[in-house]
C-alpha atoms as one frame of an Amber mdcrd trajectory, in Angstrom:
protein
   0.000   0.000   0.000   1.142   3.672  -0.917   0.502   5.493   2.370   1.234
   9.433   2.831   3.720  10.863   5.138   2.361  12.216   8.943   4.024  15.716
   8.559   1.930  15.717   4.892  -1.426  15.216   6.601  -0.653  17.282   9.559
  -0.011  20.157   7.380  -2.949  19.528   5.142  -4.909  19.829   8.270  -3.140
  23.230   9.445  -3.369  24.963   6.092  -7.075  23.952   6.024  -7.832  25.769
   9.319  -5.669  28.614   8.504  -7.332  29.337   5.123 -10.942  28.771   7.083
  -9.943  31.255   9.676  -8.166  33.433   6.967 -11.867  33.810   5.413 -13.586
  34.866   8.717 -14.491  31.753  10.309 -14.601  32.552  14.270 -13.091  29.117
  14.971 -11.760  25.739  12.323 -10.811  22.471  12.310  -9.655  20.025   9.600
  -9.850  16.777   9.545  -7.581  14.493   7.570  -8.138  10.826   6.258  -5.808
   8.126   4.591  -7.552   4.822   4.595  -6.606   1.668   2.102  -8.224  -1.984
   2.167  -8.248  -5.317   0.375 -11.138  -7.545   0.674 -11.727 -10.614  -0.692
 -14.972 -12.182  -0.370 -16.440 -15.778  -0.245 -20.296 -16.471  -2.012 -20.745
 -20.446  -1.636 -17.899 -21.940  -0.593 -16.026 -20.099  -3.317 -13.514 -17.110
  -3.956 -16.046 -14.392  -5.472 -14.492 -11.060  -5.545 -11.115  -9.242  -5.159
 -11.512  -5.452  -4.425  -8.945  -2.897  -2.950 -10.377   0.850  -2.199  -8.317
   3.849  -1.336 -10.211   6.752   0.463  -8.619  10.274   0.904 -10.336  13.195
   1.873 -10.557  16.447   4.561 -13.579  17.576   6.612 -13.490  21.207   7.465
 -15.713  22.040  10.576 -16.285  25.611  11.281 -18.157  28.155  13.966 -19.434
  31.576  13.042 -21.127  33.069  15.454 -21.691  30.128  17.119 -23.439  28.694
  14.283 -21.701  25.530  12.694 -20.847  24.870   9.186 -19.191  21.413   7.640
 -18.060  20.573   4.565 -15.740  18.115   2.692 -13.750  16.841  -0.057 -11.852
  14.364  -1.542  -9.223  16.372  -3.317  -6.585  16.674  -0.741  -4.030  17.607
  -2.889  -5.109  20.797  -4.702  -5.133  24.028  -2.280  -8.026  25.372  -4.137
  -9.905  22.519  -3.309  -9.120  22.814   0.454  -9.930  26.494   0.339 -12.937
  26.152  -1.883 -14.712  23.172   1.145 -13.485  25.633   3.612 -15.384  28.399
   2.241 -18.686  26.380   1.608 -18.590  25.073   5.302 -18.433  29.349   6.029
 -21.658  29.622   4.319 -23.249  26.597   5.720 -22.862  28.070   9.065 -24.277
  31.590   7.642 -27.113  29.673   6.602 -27.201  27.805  10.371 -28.893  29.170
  13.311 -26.375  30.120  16.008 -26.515  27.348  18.834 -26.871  28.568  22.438
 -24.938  25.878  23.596 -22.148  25.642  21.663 -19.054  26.838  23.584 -16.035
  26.104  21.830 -13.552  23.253  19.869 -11.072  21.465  22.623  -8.344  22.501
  23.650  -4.581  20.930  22.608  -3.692  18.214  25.906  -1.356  16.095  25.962
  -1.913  12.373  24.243  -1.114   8.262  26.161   0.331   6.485  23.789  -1.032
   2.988  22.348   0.353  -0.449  21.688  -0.678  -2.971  19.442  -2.375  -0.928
  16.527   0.013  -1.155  13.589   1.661  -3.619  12.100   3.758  -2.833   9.106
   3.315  -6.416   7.971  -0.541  -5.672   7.133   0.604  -2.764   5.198   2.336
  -5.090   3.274  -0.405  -7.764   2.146  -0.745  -8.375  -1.148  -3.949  -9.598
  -2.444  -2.609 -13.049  -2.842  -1.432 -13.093   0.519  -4.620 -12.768   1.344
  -6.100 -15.257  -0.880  -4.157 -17.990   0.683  -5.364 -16.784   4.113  -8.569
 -17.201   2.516  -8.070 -21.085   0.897  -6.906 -22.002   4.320  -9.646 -21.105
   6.069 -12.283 -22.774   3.294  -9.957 -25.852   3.669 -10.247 -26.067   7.186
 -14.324 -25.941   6.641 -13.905 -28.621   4.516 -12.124 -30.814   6.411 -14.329
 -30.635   9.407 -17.335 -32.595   7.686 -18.777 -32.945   4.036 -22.489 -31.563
   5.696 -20.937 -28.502   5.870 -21.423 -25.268   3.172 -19.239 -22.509   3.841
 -22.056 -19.749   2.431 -20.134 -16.175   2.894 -17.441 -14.735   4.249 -14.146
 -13.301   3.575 -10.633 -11.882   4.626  -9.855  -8.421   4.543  -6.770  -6.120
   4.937  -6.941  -2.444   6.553  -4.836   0.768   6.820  -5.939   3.985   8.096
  -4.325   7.236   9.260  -6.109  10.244  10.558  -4.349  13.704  11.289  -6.149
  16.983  12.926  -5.528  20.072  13.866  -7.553  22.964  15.015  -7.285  26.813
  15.709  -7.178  26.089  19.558  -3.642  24.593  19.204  -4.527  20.500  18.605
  -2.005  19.412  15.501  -1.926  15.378  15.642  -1.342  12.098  13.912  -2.596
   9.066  14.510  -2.445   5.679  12.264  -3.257   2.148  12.100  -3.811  -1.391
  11.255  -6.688  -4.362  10.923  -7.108  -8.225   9.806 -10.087  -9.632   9.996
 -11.441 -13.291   8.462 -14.897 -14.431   8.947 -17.005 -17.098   7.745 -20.669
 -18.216   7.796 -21.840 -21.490   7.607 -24.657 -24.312   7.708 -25.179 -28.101
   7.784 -27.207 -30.328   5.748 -28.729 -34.069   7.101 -31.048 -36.045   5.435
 -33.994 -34.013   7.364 -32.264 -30.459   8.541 -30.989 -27.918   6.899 -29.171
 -25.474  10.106 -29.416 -21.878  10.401 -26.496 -20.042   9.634 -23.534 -20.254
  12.159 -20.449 -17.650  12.452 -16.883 -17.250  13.496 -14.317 -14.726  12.764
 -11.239 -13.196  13.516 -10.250  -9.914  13.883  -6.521  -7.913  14.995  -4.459
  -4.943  14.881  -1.656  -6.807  13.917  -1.027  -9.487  11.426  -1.747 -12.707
  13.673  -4.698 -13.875  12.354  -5.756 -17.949  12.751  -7.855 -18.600   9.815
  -7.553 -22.229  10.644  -9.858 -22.215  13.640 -12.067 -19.424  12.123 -12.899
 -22.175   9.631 -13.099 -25.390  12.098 -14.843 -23.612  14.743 -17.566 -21.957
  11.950 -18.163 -25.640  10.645 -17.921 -27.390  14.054 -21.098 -24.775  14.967
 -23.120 -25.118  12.108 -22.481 -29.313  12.653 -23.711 -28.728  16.350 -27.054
 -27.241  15.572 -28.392 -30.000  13.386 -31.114 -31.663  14.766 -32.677 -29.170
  17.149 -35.364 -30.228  19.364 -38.527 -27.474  20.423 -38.599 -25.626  23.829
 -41.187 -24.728  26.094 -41.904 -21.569  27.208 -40.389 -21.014  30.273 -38.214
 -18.489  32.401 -34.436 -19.769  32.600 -31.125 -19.022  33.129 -29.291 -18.302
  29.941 -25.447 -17.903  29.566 -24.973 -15.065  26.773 -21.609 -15.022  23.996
 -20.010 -11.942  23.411 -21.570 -12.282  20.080 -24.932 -11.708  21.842 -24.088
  -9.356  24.101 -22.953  -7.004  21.481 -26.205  -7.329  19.593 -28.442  -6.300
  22.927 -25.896  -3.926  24.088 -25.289  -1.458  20.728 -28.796  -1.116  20.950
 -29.776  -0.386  24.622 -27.217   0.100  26.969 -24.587   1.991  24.740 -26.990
   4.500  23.984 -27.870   5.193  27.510 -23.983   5.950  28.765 -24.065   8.719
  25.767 -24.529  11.928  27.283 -26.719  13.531  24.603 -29.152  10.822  25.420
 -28.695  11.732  29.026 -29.388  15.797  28.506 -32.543  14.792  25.969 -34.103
  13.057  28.772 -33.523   9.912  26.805 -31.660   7.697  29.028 -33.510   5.523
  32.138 -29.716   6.502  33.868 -30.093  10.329  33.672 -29.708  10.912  37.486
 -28.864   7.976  38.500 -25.088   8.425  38.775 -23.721   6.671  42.164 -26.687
   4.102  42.160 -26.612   1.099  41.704 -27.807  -0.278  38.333 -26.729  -3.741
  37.536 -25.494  -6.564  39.111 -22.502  -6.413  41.894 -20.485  -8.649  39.655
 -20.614  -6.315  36.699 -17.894  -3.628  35.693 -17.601  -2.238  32.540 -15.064
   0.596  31.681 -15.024   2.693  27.886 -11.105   2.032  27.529 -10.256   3.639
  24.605  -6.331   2.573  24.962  -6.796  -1.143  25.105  -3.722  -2.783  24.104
  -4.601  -3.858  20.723  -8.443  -3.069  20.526 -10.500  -2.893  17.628 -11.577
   0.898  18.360  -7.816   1.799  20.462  -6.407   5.519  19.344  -4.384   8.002
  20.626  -7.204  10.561  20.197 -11.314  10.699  18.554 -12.983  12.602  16.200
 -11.753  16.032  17.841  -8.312  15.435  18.433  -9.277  14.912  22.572  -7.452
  11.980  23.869  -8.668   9.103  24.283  -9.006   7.817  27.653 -10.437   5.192
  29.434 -13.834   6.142  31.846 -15.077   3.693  34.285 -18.706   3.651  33.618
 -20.123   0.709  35.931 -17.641  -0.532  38.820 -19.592  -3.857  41.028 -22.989
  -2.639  39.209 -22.518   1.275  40.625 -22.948   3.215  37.670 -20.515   6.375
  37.362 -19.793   7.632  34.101 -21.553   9.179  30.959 -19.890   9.398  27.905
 -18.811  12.945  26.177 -17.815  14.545  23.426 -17.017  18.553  23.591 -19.995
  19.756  22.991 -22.111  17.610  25.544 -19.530  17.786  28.130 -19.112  22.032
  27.755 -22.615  22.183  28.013 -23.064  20.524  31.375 -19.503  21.851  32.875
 -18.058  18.323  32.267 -14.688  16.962  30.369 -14.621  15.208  27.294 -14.183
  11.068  27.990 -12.804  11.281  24.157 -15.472   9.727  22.411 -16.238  11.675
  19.496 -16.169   9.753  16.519 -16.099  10.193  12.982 -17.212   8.457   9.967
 -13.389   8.930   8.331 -13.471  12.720   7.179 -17.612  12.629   6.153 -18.977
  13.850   8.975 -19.197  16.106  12.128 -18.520  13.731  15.221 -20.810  12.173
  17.397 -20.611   9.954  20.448 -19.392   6.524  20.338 -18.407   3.797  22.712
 -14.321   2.909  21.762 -13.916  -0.678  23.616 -16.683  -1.402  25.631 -15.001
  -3.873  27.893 -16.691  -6.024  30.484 -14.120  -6.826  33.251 -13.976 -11.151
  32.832 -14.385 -13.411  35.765 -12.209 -15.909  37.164 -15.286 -18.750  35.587
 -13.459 -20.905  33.171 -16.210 -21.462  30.239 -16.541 -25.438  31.755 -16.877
 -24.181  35.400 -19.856 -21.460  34.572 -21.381 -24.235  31.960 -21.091 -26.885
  35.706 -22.693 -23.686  37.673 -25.998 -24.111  34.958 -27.729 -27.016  36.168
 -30.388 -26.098  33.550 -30.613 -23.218  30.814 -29.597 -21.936  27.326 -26.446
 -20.893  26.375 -27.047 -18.075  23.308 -24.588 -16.831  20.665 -26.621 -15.290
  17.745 -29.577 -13.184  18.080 -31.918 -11.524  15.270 -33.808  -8.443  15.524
 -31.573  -6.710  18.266 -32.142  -3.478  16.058 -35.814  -3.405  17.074 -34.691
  -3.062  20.701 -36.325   0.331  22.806 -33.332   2.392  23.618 -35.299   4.572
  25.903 -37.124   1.703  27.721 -34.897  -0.808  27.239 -37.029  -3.309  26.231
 -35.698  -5.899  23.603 -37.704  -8.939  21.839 -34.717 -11.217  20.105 -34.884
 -14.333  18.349 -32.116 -16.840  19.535 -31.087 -19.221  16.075 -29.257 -21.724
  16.991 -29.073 -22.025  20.306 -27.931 -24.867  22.638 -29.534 -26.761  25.646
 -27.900 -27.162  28.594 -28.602 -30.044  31.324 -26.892 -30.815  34.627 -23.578
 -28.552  33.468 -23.605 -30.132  29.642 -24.368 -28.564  26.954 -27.175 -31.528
  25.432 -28.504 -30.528  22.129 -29.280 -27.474  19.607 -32.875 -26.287  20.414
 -35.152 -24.281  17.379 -35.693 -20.803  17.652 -36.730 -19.825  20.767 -37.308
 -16.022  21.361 -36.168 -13.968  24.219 -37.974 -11.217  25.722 -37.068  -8.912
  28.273 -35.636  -5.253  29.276 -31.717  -4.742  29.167 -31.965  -2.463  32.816
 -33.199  -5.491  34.493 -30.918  -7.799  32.950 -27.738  -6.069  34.029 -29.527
  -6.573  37.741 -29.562 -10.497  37.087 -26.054 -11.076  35.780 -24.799 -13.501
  38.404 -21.699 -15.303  37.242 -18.875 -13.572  34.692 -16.420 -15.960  32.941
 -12.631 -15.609  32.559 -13.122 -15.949  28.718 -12.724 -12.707  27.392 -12.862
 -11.582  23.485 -13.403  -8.918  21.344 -16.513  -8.419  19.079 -16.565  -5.031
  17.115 -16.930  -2.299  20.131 -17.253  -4.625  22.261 -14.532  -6.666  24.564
 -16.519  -9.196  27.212 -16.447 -12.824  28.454 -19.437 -15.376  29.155 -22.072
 -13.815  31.084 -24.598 -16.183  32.697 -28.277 -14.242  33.491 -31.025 -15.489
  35.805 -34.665 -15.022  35.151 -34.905 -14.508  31.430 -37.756 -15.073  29.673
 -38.045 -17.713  26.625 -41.050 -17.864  24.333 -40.483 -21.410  22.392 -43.190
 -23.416  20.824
């Protein structure tokens, strides 16, 4: 990959906010994006498509008056490109109504640094390195049983660096690096034909295991054949980190945001120091995990990223902010303004959501469930209340478990319930800790959730 030089993008950034100010803005900022991937993707058990995109571009964010203007290009290298966005984010904010409660871009602090985000050797994939990443992962399928159809999937490749700078003093850099592989499966019998099944692996540096992603994917979908129906009932239920993303992005992420909070949109607005979810349960925003998925040195605003406790043994005690929420209520940014590369103003974002693990080894919380579910794919999460926190979910597969074994795949069986109340029921937290998008948790087991089977 041809990447382009930090002082390049920090300059581009500078001159950006300089030419904005130059033309009467009251206050700029420029934000800079280099971003490269490779794909290749997988349509029935074969190699369908190669693609690599490159993305370049600069979003110019401006106040007048208190009144905000944005626009943004992808022709970084012309000057009278640069000056030309600045300008038309100038008269989007003429054509804005001044905002009462704006009060200001961040100021320049001082960045932690990260480990485990870049890895030169991703930078230097080829496509048909990752091709063979890709054959060994379908081969690995294969081997696993003949029942087995790999369906979709693929292997990708990622670069991206991000440089800002504003007129308050904030000139940074930032870059780095993703793998991922994934791959969706099912199984075929004589009389069944499975739901789809999923694994996948994702890092910031070039140690993928495409191998496993491809036995454990087939080893599921083989596992789910032959499902027996469930009775309604109310049951324990030990929840992936697969399924806790799902309910979580939906409910409880958006209730930590502080805009949610200050439009009286959140069942947590004043309830910081309470308690709100089990004792067991601590979850922190850490936006400097070694290695995470969403780890930088700074967000969307050039604010560093940090790492807010927001529930310690189920006592909730942080919000999440970006500038604007936080000036507006005489708080500090937690750094978690987040952009969609350089197309957009920020907005608030969870960086890695991380559920402290146990000390439950996956077979010791499995010998804890006498009887219950255990639930790693969920449908319909999307159609979850944010407000109330209510959520109805379809669990497809899922497993049975009896006296501490996991027995047999069950049909779909729905689950029903409100996320609040299920924090409050978390009783056990394994030791088996992974990361799933924003998310980074272990094996939760919950008591008292409700299952609507046939």
């Amino acid at each position: 990959m041809a990447v382009l030089e930090k002082n390049f993008l920090i300059s581009l950034a500078e001159n950006a906010v300089k030419s904005a100010l130059k033309l009467g803005a009251s206050e700029a900022e420029a934000y800079v994006y280099d971003g490269q991937t490779t794909n290749i993707g997988i349509e029935l058990g074969q190699i369908s498509k190669t693609n690599r995109i490159i993305d370049r571009g600069i979003g110019i964010r401006i106040t007048l008056n208190k009144a905000i203007g944005f626009a943004y290009t992808n022709i970084i290298g012309d000057p009278q490109a640069i000056e030309a966005t600045a300008a038309q984010a100038l008269s989007a904010a003429k054509a804005s109504k001044p905002d009462p409660d704006w009060h200001g871009l961040p100021q320049n602090k001082p960045y932690n640094t990260t480990q485990g985000t870049f890895d030169q050797k991703i930078v230097d994939l080829s496509p048909e390195d990752l091709v063979k990443i890709t054959v060994t992962m379908l081969d690995a399928a294969s081997e696993v049983n003949q029942q087995v159809l790999p369906i979709e999937g693929g292997v990708g490749s990622g670069y991206a660096a991000n440089a800002i700078a504003n007129s308050n003093g904030i000139a940074a850099f930032d870059r780095g690096t993703i793998t991922e592989c994934s791959l969706a499966t099912l199984a075929k019998d004589a009389n069944t034909t499975t739901p789809v099944c999923f694994e996948f692996d994702a890092s910031r540096n070039h140690h993928l295991n495409p191998a496993w992603v491809g036995k454990e994917a087939a080893k599921l979908a083989l596992s789910a054949l032959k499902p027996k129906p469930v009775p309604t009932q109310t049951s324990k239920v030990i929840l992936t980190p697969l399924a806790l993303q799902d309910l979580f992005a939906y409910t409880l992420m958006s209730a930590i945001k502080a805009d949610s909070v200050q439009r009286n949109q959140s069942p947590f607005k004043d309830k910081l120091g309470t308690q709100v979810a089990s004792e067991n349960l601590t979850i922190y925003d850490d936006g400097l995990y070694p290695g995470g998925l969403r780890t930088a040195v700074f967000d969307g605003e050039g604010v560093p990223q940090q790492k807010p406790p927001i529930i310690e043994k189920g006592i909730l005690q942080n919000f999440l902010y970006d500038t604007y929420s936080a000036k507006k209520t005489n708080k500090e940014s937690t750094g978690n303004a987040a952009r969609a590369a350089y197309l957009s103003t920020p907005n608030i974002t969870p960086s890695n959501f991380h559920i402290l693990p146990g000390n439950k080894t996956p077979q010791q919380l499995l010998s804890e469930t006498e009887e219950g579910f255990i639930i790693s794919y969920l449908q319909g999460a999307h159609s979850s209340n944010p407000v109330s926190g209510e959520f109805s979910v379809v669990a497809n597969p899922c497993w049975k478990i009896k006296n501490g074994e996991i027995t047999h795949p069950c049909n779909a069986i729905m689950l029903a319930g409100n996320i609040f109340e299920l924090l409050k029921n978390i009783t056990i937290i394994g030791a088996n800790e992974r990361q799933m998008g924003s998310i980074i948790a272990p094996w939760v087991l919950a008591e008292g959730m409700k299952i609507i089977g046939k």
